[in-house]
Every structure is written in structure tokens, then in C-alpha cells.
C-alpha positions in Angstrom: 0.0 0.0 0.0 2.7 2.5 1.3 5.0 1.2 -2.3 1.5 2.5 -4.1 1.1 6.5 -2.2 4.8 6.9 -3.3 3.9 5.4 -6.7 1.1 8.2 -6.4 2.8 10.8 -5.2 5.6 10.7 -8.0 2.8 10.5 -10.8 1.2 13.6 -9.2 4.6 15.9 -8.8 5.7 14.8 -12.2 2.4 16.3 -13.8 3.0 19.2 -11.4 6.6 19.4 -12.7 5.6 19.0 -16.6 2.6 21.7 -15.4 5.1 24.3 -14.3 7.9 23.9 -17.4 4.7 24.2 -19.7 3.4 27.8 -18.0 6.9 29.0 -17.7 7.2 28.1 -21.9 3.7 30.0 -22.0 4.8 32.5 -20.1 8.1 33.3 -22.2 5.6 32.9 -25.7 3.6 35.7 -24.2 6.5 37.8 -23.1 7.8 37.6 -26.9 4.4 38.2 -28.4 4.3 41.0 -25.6 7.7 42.2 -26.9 6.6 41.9 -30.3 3.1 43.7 -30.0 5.1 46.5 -28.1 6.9 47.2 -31.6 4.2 47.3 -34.2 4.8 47.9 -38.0 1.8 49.1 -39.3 0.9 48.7 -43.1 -0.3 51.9 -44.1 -0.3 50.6 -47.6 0.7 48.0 -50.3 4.2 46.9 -48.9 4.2 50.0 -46.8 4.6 50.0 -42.9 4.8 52.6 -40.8 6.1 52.2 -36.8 5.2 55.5 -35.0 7.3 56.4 -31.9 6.1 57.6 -28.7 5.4 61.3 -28.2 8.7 61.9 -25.5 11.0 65.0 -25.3 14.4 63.5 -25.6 15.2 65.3 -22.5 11.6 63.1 -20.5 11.5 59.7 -21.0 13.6 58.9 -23.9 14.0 55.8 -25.1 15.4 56.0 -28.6 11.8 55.1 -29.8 9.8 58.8 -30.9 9.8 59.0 -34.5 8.7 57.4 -37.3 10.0 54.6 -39.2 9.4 53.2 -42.5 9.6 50.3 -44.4 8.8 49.5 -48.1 9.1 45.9 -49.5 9.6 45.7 -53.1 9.4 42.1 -54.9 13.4 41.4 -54.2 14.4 43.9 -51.7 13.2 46.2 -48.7 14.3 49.9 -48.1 13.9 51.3 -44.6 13.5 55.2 -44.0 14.8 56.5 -40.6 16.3 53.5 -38.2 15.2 54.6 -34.9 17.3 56.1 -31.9 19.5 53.7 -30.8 21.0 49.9 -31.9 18.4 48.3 -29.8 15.7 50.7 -31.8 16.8 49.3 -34.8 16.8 45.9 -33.7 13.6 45.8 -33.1 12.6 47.2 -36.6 15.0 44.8 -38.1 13.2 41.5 -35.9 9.9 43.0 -36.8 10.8 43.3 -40.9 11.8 39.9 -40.5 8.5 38.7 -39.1 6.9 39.9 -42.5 9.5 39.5 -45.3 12.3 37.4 -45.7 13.4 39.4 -48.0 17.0 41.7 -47.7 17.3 45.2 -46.2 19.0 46.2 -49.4 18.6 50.4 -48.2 18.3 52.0 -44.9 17.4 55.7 -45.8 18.0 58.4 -42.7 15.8 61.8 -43.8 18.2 64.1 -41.6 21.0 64.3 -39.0 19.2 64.1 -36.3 20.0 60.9 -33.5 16.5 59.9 -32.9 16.3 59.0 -36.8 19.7 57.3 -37.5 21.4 55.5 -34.7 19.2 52.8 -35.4 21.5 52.2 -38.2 24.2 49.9 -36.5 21.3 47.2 -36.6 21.6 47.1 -40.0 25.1 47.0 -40.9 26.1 43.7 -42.6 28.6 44.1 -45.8 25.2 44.3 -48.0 23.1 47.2 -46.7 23.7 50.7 -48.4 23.1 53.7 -46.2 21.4 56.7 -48.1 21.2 60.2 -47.3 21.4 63.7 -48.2 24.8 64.8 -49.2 25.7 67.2 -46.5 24.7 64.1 -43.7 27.9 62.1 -43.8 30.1 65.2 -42.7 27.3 66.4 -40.5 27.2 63.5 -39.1 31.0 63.1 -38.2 30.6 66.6 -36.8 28.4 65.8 -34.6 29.6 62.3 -33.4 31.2 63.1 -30.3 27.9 65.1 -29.4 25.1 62.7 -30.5 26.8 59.6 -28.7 27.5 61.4 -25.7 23.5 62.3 -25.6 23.2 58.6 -26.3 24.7 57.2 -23.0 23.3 60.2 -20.9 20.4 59.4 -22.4 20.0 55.8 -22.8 22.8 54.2 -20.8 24.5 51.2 -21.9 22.0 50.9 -25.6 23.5 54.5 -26.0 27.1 53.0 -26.0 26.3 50.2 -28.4 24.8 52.9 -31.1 27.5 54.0 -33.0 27.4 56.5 -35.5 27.1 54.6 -39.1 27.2 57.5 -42.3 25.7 57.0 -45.4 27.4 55.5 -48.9 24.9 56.7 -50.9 24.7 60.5 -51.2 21.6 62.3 -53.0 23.3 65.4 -54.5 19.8 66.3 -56.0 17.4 63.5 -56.6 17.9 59.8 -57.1 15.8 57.0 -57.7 16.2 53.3 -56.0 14.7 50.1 -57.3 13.7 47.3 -54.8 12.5 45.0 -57.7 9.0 46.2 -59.2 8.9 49.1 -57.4 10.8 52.6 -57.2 11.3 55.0 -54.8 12.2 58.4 -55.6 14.6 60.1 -53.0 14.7 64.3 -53.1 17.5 66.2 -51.7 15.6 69.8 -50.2 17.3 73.2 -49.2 18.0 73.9 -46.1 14.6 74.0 -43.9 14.1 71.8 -40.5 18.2 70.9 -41.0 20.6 71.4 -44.1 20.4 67.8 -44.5 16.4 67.0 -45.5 15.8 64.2 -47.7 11.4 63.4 -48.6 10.9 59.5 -49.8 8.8 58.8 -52.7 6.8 55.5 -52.3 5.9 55.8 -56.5 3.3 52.5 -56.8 1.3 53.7 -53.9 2.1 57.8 -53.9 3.1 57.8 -50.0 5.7 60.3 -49.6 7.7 60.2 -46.1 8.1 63.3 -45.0 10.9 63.0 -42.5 11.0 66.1 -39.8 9.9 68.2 -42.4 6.5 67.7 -41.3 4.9 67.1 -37.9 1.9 65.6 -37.0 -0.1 66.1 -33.0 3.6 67.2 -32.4 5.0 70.3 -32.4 7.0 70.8 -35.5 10.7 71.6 -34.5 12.8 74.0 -36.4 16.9 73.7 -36.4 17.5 75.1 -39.8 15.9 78.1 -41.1 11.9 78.6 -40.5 11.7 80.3 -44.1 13.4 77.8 -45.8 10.8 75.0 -44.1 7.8 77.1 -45.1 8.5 77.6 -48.7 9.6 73.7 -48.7 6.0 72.6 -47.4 4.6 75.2 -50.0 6.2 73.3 -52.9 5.4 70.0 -51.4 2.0 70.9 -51.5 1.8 72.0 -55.1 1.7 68.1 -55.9 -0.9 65.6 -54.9 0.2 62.5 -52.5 -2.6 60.0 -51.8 -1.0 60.1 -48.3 1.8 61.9 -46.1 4.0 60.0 -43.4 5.6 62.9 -40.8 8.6 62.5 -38.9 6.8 62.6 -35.7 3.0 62.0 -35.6 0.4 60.1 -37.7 0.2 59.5 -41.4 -2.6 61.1 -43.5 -4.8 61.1 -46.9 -5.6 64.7 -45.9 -2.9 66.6 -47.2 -4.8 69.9 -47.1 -5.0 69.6 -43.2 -1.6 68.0 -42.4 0.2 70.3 -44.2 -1.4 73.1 -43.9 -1.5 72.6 -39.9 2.2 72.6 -40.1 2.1 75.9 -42.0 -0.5 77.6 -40.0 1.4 77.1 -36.8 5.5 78.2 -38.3 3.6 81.3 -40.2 2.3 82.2 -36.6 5.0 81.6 -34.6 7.4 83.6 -37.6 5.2 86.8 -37.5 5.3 86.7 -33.8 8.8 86.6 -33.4 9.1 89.0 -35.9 6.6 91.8 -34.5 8.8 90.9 -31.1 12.3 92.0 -32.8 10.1 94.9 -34.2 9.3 96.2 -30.6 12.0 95.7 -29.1 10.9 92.1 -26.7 13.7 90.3 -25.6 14.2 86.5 -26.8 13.4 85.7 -23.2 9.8 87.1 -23.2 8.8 85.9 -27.1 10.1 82.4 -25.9 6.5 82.7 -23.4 4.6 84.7 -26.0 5.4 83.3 -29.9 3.1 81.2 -31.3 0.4 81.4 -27.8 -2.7 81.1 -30.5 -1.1 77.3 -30.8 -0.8 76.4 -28.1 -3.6 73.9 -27.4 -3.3 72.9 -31.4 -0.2 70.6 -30.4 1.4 67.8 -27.9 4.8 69.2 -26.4 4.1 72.7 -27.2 5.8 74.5 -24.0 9.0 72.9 -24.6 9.6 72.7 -28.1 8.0 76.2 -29.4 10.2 77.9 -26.5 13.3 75.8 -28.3 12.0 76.7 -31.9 12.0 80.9 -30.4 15.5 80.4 -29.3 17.1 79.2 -32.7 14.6 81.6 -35.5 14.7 84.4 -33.2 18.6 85.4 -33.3 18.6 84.6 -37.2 15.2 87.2 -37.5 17.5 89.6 -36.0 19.7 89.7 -39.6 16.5 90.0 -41.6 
């Protein structure tokens, strides 16, 4: 009797045993679904995702994860537009590509200089991938290296120390077009307007055009270049019709009318503000609470970024 309670008592921890290796396997499934869901491509289109980053300031909660990224998957290739913030950013595009293509990242395309757009880049570097980009961002780039990847580990720790600064191959002088197999993108080189290195993507099959910082959506667009250079910039882009817009920050739309013209309304406020400031005399320190007050409940992150957007237009404006 006593030989068949032990006999019982091993069955019953052995199913107890195989019980508890199963949940934990569950339990690491769900954690990778969980890690996948947290990192969503989104097809906007035909072959055309979109991952939209989280609304942060990179000085609150940044993560190497607030803009936009792209992807466009042609019948022998892929080309990704802006790689994220950091190496770990861009390994987590890179898995999530992979979970819907097998085929190769031929091009990863970065639409500016900025760190939150390229330093996903080192994800992608294997002999094969080309790196595209306006002609001025390779040197910009180095010339800001020692900068960008000191914000990096501030900012992001030991992922910040892993993303090293990778430059493009490829240069646009003007325009060039690339050719994924079936399907052509059309990359534009554009004057100097949210930086001096601002590159728009041309999705031609299915007329998306990414944007890069050029245009903001829900977010307050940001200015680092010259405000007038951005405003005639959006004016041209808007002389042609796209059957929908991708910003660098924000949601993607088939209303060009309003995306566009939001971002215009707001920089054609906040650059007559400023300039009736200068005009009377208002220090920088005053318009930085004043410029642009009309908007202020039209965007996310207003306070910090139209304060930041008075403090670089307003000493140019003083030249006018």
C-alpha cells in the first residue's frame, strides 16, 4: 500500500513538474508576443509599414523610440526610411521586418541628421546594406559624433554606448531614384529648412511620400535650420498631390490639405510673432512665453519645443 502512495505521489509531482515547465514556456511565448506587439509595423499601404514612436522629449522619458520609421518591401528587396534612436531601436525594426519578409534590407534611408532617426542604423550593418542620405549628412554627421553619442549614453545608458554612429554610402546630390525590384522609390534632396540635410521618400506604386521632420503631426513641428526655408519647402510640397503623407513625428494622412497646412499655420504664426517681437523691441526671453500662444492647445509638447524653436529663429530674424 505504502510502495503505491509513493507510486502516487511521484505521478502527481511529475504532472506538477511537466505543469510548471509548460506555464513558464507560455509565459516566455507571451512575453515575446508582448515584446513583439510593443513594436508594431503598421501597413499603411501595399508593402508599406509605418512604426510610429512615442510622443517623449528627448530630454523626458527617452528611449530611442519617438519618430517614425518606414519600411517599403519591393518584390526582391526592402528599403527602410529613418532606423530609430538607438541599436536596440533598430533591432527591433530589423526583428519586426523579419516577421513579415524574408526578404534583404538592401537600403536604410535616414531623412536628416538628427540621432532619434539614425542610430538605429548599426542594426543594419552587414557588408550588403547601403546607407542613403542627403549629401551634406555624412560630414554632419562626423561633426556631430562626439555630441550625439555622448547624448546617447546620458540618455540611454548602456543601448546608447552600443549605437555607433554609421554614415551614409549613398549621397543624394539632388534626386535619385532606387529600385527594390517592381517598385521605385524616388529620393529628393531639399534646401536647407528643418536641417541642411532634409531628404522626402517617394513611395511611387502607392504615392506615399515620407516626409521626415519636415513635417509634424499632433507634435509640435521643430525647427533647427531656417523657419523660411521649411515654409516655402511645405509650399512646394504641397503644389503636388500625394494619396497620403508619413511625418517624422505623428500620424500619417490622406488629408494633405490639413496635415500640411496645420504645419504651415502654426511656423507662419510663430514667424510673425517673433518678428513683431524684434520689431518692438521684446527680448528672446519674453517671445520664448509669447510666440506662437494662438497654438498652443493645437499641439502635444508645445511649452518645450516652441520655446526651443524661439530660441534658434529668433537670433537669425535679428539679420533680416
Amino acid at each position: 500500500m505504502m510502495q503505491g502512495i509513493i507510486h502516487g505521489l511521484a505521478v502527481m509531482l511529475s504532472k506538477i513538474n511537466c505543469f510548471c515547465v509548460s506555464l513558464v514556456g507560455v509565459l516566455l511565448t507571451l512575453g515575446g508576443q508582448a515584446w513583439a506587439d510593443d513594436f508594431e509595423l503598421k501597413q499603411i499601404a501595399d508593402g508599406v509599414y509605418v512604426h510610429h514612436g512615442k510622443h517623449l522629449d528627448i530630454d523626458d522619458g527617452y528611449q530611442g523610440d519617438i519618430c517614425n520609421l518606414g519600411v517599403v518591401i519591393g518584390r526582391d528587396a526592402i528599403a527602410v526610411i529613418d532606423s530609430g534612436g538607438s541599436k536596440h531601436t533598430g533591432e527591433q525594426l530589423l526583428q519586426a521586418i523579419k516577421a513579415i519578409s524574408p526578404l534583404p534590407v538592401r537600403y536604410v534611408i535616414n531623412t536628416h541628421v538628427h540621432p532619434d532617426h539614425t542610430y538605429g542604423n548599426a542594426a543594419f550593418q552587414n557588408g550588403s546594406t547601403h546607407f542613403v542620405g542627403h549629401e551634406k549628412l555624412a560630414n554632419t554627421m562626423l561633426l556631430r559624433k562626439e555630441q550625439y553619442e555622448k547624448l546617447n549614453t546620458r540618455l540611454l545608458g548602456e543601448a546608447g554606448k552600443v549605437s555607433s554612429t554609421v554614415t551614409p554610402d549613398t549621397p543624394v546630390h539632388a534626386q535619385i531614384t532606387l529600385d527594390l525590384g517592381g517598385r521605385i522609390l524616388q529620393l529628393q534632396a531639399q534646401t536647407v529648412a528643418h536641417t541642411h540635410t532634409d531628404l522626402t521618400v517617394l513611395d511611387t506604386q502607392t504615392n506615399t511620400l515620407f516626409a521626415g521632420d519636415l513635417l509634424f503631426a499632433q507634435r509640435t513641428p521643430v525647427v533647427e535650420g531656417d523657419i523660411k526655408g521649411l515654409i516655402a519647402v511645405l509650399e512646394h510640397m504641397n503644389q503636388t498631390a500625394y494619396t497620403r503623407i508619413v511625418p517624422g513625428h505623428g500620424l500619417e494622412s490622406t488629408d494633405q490639405k490639413a496635415i500640411i497646412g496645420n504645419a504651415l499655420r502654426y511656423l507662419n504664426v510663430l514667424l510673425a510673432d517673433v518678428r513683431n517681437s524684434l520689431k518692438k523691441g521684446i527680448s528672446m526671453e519674453q517671445t520664448m512665453d509669447s510666440a506662437a500662444a494662438a497654438e498652443h492647445d493645437q499641439w502635444q509638447l508645445f511649452d518645450i519645443a516652441n520655446r526651443r524653436n524661439v530660441n534658434v529663429i529668433y537670433p537669425q530674424l535679428e539679420w533680416e
